[in-house]
Phi, psi and omega in degrees: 000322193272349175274305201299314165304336168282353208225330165300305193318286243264296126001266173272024173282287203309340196262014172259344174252031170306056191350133178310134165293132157315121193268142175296083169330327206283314218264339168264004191283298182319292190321322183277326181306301172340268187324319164314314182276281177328299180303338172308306189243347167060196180271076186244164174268019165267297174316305162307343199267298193288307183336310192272352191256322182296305147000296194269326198281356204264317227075006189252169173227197194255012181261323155343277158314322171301308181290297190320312153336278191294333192276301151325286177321326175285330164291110143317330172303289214298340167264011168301308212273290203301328179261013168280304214276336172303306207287280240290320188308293191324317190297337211255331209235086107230284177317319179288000185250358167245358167281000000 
């Protein structure tokens, strides 16, 4: 009984110091291109047209991007950090575009 309590224990010692997954850079990049092209082109069929072209350049399609999306999103922690890290791109691509 007292190994089995030890072992529980032991258990959620180790899944509470689990390390955060590490957000994909390639991946929050394509989400801020995405996001460019939509304020750009809005829902047009030029807009659809380059989304998908940024898409393919990522290597993703959209369902692809849809799971990576929902997957992210089921950590909670982790897409706040994944949408820390789009702003900080747009902000870094924005400061290169006012210079």
């Amino acid at each position: 009984m007292i190994e089995f309590l030890f072992l529980t224990l032991l258990a959620l010692f180790f899944l509470a110091c689990e390390k955060p997954t590490p957000i994909d850079k390639g991946f929050a990049l394509a989400y801020a291109e995405l996001r460019i092209a939509e304020r750009e082109y809005g829902e047009t069929e030029d807009g659809m047209a380059i989304r998908f072209q940024i898409l393919q350049k990522h290597g993703l399609d959209v369902a692809l991007f849809e799971e990576k999306i929902e997957n992210i999103k089921k950590e909670g922690e982790n897409w706040l950090k994944f949408q820390k890290t789009v702003v900080d791109i747009l902000d870094s691509l924005n400061k290169r575009d006012t210079q």
